[in-house]
N, C-alpha and C positions, 0 to 999 in steps of 0.2 A: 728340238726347238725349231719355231715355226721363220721361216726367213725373215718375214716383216719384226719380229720382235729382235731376232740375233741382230739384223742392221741399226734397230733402236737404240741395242744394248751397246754394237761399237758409233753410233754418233754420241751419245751420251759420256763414252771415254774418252772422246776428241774431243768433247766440251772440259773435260776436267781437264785435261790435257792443257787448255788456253784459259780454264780460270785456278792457277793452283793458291794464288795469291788471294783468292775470294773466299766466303765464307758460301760454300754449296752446301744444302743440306740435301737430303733423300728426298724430300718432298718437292724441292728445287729439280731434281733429276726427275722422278716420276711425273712431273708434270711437264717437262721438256720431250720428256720419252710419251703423254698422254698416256700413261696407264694410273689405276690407281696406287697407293703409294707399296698397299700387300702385292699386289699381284708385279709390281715392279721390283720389291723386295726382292721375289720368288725366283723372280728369272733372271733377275742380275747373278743370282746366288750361284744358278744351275749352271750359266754361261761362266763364270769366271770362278766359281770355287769360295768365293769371298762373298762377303756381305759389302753395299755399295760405301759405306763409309772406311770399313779399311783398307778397298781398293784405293779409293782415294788420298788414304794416309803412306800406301806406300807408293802411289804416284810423287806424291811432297816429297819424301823420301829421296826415292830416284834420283830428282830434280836437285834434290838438294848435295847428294853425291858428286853430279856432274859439275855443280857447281864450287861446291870445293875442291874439285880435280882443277876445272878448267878457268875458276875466275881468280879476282883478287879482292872478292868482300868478306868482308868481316862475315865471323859465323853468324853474330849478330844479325848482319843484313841479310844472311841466305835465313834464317828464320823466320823475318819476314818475310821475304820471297817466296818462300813456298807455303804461306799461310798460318803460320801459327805468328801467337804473339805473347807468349811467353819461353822465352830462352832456355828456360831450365826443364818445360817442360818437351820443348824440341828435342835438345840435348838427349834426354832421359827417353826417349819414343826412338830416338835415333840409334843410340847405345842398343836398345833392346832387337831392334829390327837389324841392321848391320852387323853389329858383335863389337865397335869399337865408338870411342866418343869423337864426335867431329872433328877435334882438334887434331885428335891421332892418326883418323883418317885420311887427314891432310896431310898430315908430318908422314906418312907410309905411303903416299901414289897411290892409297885405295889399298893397298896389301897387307893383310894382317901379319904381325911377326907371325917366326917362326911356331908351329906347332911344339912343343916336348916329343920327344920318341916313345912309340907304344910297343912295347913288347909283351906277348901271349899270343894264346892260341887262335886259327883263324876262328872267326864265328858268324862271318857273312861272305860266302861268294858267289861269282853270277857272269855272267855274262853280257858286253851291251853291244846292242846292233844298229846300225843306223844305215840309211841312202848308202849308196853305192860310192857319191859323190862326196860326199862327207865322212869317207872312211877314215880318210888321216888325220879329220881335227884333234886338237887338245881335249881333254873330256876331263870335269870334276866330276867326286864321287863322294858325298857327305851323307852323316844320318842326323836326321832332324827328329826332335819328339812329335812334331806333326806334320802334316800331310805338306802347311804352307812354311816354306824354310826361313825360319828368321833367326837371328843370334848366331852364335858361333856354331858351328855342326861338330857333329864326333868324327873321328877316325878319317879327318878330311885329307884326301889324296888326290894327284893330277897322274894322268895316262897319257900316255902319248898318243893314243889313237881309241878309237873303239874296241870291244875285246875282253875279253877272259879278265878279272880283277877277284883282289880276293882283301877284306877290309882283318884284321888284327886288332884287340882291345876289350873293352868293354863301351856297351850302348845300354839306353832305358828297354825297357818292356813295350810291345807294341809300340816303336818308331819307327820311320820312311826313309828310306833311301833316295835320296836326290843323285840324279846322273845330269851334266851339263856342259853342252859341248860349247868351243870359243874356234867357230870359223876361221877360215883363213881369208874365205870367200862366202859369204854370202849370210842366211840368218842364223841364228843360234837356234841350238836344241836342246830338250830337257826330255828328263822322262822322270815319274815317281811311281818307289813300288811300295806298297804297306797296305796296312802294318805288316810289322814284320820280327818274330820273335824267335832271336837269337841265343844260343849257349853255346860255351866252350864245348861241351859233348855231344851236341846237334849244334853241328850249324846251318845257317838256313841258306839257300840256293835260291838264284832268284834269277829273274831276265829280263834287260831295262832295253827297253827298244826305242830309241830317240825319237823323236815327233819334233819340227819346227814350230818356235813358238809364234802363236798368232797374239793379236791386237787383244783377246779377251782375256790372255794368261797377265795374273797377277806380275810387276816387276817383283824381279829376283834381288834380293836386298844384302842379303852377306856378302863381306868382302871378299875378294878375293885369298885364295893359301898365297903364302908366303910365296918373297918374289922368287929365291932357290928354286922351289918345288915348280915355281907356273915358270919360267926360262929353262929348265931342265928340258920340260915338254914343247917348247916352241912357242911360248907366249911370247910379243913384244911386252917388255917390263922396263 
């Protein structure tokens, strides 16, 4: 992607960024960015992996997280706040992308309860690598049925550092493994491998090399694992 359009694509996310509360549509962005609405479609899609309207829904999202962590409005009011105007229908968009319903959200610090215990044979493992400087972060390790991670993951586990991991269970057919690391110092990192087709008699081997996320990656919207699992590993919780 050509520099003039990649800086288009992040002013245009610092616009949603300061209208989450507003009704933007794609035609509202393509014409802020001056392209036509296809050829903005196109390049939002290639830059950020999404399509411009579900970036935007999990921008609201996001927003709406922090805001039940860090305020005292009614779910009610964070639903307006971040643009929607039906409740049930936030709720239900919100459940589907996080893994839990706002309220529960709230009632947990953002932490999903505990997982159930998986027992079987390994059937994902791999290795992840990251900066030199970032060796020690906390690092998650979930499998999503697609590439952009929403809902609750499989076989969700925290590491103490970067390194050798090996996932237990059962997973779908062609899913992605999400790698995520939580700084001590500085920005967070992701990495995603897939698909990825796993079985208890081949299991699959894989190599997740961390990358700093920038301004054009989708917010990451599942909760966090249970508060056990992420304090084990050096999470404040």
């Amino acid at each position: 992607m050509d520099k003039v359009s990649e800086e288009s694509i992040k002013a245009i996310i610092a616009m949603l960024h300061e209208n989450l509360s507003e009704e933007v549509t794609v035609d509202d962005m393509a014409h802020v960015a001056r392209f036509s609405k296809f050829h903005f479609s196109r390049i939002f899609q290639r830059a950020t992996g999404v399509s411009p309207g579900r970036f935007l829904s999990a921008l609201r999202l996001q927003e709406a997280k922090r805001l039940l962590l860090e305020s005292s409005h009614s779910v009610t009011e964070i639903c307006h706040i971040v643009g929607y105007s039906a409740v049930g229908t936030f709720s239900s968009r919100f459940k589907s992308m996080v893994g839990m319903a706002p309220v529960d959200y709230r009632q947990n610090g953002g932490f999903r309860p505990a997982p159930p215990a998986v027992n079987g044979p390994t059937i994902i493992r791999g290795v992840i690598t990251v900066a030199p400087e970032a060796q020690d972060d906390p690092t998650f390790i979930g499998v999503f049925p697609h590439r952009i991670p929403e809902g609750l993951p499989a076989l969700p586990t925290m590491i103490p550092h970067a390194g050798p991991f090996e996932l237990s269970g059962v997973v779908p057919d062609d899913c992605y493994v999400l790698a995520r690391s939580f700084p001590r110092n500085g920005t967070e990192s992701i990495a995603v491998y897939g698909p990825v087709s796993a079985q208890p008699e081949s299991p699959a081997n894989i190599a997740l090399r961390l990358r700093r996320i920038r301004e054009v990656d989708p917010p990451i919207l599942p909760a966090l694992l249970d508060r056990e699992s992420s304090q084990a590993v050096g999470l404040p919780v």
